[in-house]
N, C-alpha and C positions, 0 to 999 in steps of 0.2 A: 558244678560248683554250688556253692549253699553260703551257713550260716559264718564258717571259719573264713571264709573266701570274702564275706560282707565286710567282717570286723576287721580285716588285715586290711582292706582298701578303707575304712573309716579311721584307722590309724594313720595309716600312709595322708589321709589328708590332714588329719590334727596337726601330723608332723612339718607337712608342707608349709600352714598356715598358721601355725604356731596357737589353735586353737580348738578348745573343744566343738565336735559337731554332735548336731540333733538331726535325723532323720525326719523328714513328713511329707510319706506320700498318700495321695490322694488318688487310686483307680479311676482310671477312665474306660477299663473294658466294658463295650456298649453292652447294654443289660445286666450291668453290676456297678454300674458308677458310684464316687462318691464324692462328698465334695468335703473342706473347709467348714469347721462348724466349733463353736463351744464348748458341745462333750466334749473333746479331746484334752480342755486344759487340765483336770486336775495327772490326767497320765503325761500331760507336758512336762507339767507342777513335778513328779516325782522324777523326769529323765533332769530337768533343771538341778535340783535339788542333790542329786549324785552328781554334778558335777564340781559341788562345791560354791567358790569365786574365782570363774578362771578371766584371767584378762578380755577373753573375747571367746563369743560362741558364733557357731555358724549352722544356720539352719540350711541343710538341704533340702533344696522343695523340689516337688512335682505337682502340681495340680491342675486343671482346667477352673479354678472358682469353687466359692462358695460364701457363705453371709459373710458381707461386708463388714460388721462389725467384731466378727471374730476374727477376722484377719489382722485389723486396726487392734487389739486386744491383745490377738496374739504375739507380736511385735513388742507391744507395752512390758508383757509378762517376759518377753524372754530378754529384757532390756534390765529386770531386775535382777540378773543374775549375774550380769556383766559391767564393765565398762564401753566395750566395742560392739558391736552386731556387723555377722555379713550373712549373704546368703550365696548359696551356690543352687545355680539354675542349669541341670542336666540337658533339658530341652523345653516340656512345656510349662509354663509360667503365667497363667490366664488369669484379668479378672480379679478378683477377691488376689491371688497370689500375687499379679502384681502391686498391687498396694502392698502387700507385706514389702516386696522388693523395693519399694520406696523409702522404705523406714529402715536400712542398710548402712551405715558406716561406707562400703566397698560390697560391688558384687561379680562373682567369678561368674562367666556365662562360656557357658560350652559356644563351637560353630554353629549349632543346630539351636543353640536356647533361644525362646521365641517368650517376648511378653504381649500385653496386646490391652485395647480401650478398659478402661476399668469405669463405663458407663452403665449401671446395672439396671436389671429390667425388675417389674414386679411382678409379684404373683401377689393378687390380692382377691377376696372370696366376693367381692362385686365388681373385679376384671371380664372384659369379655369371655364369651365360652364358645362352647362349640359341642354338637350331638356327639355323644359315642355309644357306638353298637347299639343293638334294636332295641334297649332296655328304654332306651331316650335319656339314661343318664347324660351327664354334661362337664367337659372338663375347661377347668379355665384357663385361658390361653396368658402367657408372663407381656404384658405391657413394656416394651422397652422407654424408659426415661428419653430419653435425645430426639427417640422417633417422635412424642409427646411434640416435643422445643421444635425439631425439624419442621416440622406440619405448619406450626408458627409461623418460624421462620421464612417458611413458603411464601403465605400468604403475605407476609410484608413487603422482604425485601423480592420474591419473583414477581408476584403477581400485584407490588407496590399498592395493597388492601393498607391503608393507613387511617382513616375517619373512624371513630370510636364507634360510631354506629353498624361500619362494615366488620370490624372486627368482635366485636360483640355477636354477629351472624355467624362468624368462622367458629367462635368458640361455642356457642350453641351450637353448631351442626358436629362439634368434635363431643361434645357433651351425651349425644345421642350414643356415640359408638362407644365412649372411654364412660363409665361415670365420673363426676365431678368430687367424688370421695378419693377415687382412684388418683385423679389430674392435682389433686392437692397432696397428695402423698408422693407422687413421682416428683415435684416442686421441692419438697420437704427433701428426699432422699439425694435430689442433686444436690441440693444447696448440703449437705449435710455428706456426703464424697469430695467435695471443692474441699471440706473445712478438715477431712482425715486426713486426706492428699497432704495437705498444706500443713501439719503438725507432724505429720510423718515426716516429709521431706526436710520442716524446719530443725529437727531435730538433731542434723547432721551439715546443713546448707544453712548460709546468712546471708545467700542474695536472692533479696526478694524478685527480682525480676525472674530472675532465672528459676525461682520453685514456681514461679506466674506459669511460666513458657512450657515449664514439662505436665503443667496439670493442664496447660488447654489445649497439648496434644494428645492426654491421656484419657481426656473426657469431649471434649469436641473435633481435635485438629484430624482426625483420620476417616471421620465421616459415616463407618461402620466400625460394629460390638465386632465382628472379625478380623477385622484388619491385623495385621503382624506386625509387630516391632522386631527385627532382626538383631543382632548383639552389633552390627556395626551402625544401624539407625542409633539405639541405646547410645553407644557411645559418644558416637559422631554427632547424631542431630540432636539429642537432647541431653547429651551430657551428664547422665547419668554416671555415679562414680565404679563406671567398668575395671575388674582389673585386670592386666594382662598376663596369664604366668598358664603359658601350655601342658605343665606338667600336670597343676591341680585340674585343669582342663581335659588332659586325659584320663586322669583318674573320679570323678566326678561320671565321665559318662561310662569308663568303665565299671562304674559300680550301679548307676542307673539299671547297665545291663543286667543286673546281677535282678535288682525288683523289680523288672519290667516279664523276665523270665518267673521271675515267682506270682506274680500276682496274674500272669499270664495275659498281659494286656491286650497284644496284638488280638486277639482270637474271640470274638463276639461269643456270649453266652449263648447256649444253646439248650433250652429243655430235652430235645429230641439225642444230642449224644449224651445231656449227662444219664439217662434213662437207659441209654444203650438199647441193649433184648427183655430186656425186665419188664413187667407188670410195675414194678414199684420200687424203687432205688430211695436212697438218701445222698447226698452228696455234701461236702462244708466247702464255702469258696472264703477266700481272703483277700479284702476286696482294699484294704488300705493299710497302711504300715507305720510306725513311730519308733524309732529304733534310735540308739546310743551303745555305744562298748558296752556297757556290762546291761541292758534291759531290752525289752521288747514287747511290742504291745502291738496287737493287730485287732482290725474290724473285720469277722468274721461270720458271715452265714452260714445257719445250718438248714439245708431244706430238703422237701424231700418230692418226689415225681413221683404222677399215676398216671395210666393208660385210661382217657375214658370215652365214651361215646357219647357225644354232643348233635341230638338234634336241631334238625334245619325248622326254623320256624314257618309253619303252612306247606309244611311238606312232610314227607312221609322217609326222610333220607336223613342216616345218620353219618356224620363225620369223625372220625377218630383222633382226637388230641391229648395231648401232655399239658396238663397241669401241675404246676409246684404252687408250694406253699410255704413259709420259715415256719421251724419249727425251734429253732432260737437263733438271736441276732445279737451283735453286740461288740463292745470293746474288750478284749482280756488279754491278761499278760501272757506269752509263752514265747521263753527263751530254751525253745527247743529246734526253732523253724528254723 
């Protein structure tokens, strides 16, 4: 199956839900992932734009996350094309995508769609780090926001540290491991998710208790950045506007199937088979997808692998590896895939 095969199931669901849809998916094959990001809008901007002013659009998503504020943006942007927004959620929905999923009119979830905490971590260039390989270079490790709050937390209500002067110690002894540039920026970034949550949701919701109830099980009430929301939690416990209809539900994952196969997700990169027997191969992967009826735009790498021999440091023993390298990267249209 392929490209005819895509577009006949992206009909079938327009027709379902009496609406245009936009593809956006986001690869998670490990060592090719990708995530939610800004570049994407102006090729949003032109899958919108072909659609005219239809009553309602629906964004098909897949992703595990990505910047917070392109997800909150992206929502904004595809709001200006329409009256209605849904989204349809094949399986996973992580993160940055669920915040998108919040700013929803109505959302169709497959048995399998899964959303999950949408409390983000940082990666900041005075975040802890940690040694990598004998160079001594250093990579820095993403600060989760909550873990920050939790530690707190701890110390209050577990270990009942309440006297200004005890807790002045706890944050000094947290100040050594996080810097204090970083702990005002994770401060900054919750307080500033509570306030997207809460504009997204208001957008479609007018009771304020209940956009209260689903942001502090999206941000606090699960306890872990892992945790799963199941489509019957969604519904059931937090009330999210699910909607029922098995047909668009199977067709939603049977067409997942279709990009799941092309982007080849299940199957971890590998340098060592794209290489195969060769001294030096090139290979293009396609690592994310933006599609609509009539366009297509994919994030594609081109790179290329050598065979080399890597000495052992203080030794006299070489080990033979595959290295790649891009030799170009990017978004580009092709309605050929």
């Amino acid at each position: 199956m392929g490209r005819p095969e895509r577009l006949d199931l992206i009909r079938e669901i327009e027709t379902e839900r009496r609406s245009k849809v936009l593809v956006y998916v986001t690869g998670d094959r490990r060592g090719l992932q990708t995530k939610i990001g800004v570049d994407t809008f102006p090729f949003v901007a032109k899958h919108l734009a072909q659609f005219g002013r239809p009553e309602k659009i629906d964004l098909f998503l897949y992703s595990t996350g990505g910047i917070t504020m392109a997800g909150y943006s992206l929502v904004n942007l595809i709001r200006e094309y329409c009256n209605s927004f849904g989204v349809l959620i094949p399986f996973k929905a992580y993160s940055c995508a669920t915040l998108v999923a919040l700013g929803a009119d109505d959302i169709v979830m497959s048995k399998m769609g899964q959303l999950s905490p949408i409390d983000p971590s940082i990666g900041h260039p005075l975040g802890p780090s940690i040694p990598v390989g004998p160079s001594g270079a250093r990579q820095v490790l993403p600060v989760s926001v909550e873990d920050i709050f939790n530690y707190l937390d701890l110390a209050r209500k577990e270990l009942k540290i309440n006297d200004v002067d005890s807790l002045e110690r706890v944050l000094e002894n947290l100040s050594k491991s996080v810097h204090s540039l970083v702990l005002g920026h994770g401060y900054r970034l919750r307080e500033q998710i509570e306030f997207l949550a809460r504009n997204l949701l208001s957008s479609h919701m007018s009771d304020d208790q209940k956009i209260s109830g689903i942001i502090e099980n999206f941000i606090r009430g699960r306890f872990s950045h892992n945790y799963i929301f199941s489509r019957r939690e969604a519904k059931e416990i937090l009330k999210l506007p699910i909607i029922d209809d098995e047909k668009v539900e199977s067709l939603i994952v049977s067409l997942f199937e279709e990009y799941q196969q092309m982007l080849e997700l299940p199957n971890p990169h590998s340098p060592e088979l794209a290489i195969g027997d060769s001294e030096e191969s090139r290979s293009s992967f396609d690592r994310a997808i933006i599609e609509s009826i009539d366009l297509t735009h994919v994030f594609r790498s081109e790179r290329i692998f050598r065979r080399v021999s890597v000495p052992i440091p203080n030794t006299d023993i070489v080990t033979p590896q595959v290295i790649e390298g891009n030799v170009h990267e990017g978004w580009i249209e092709d309605n050929t895939i």
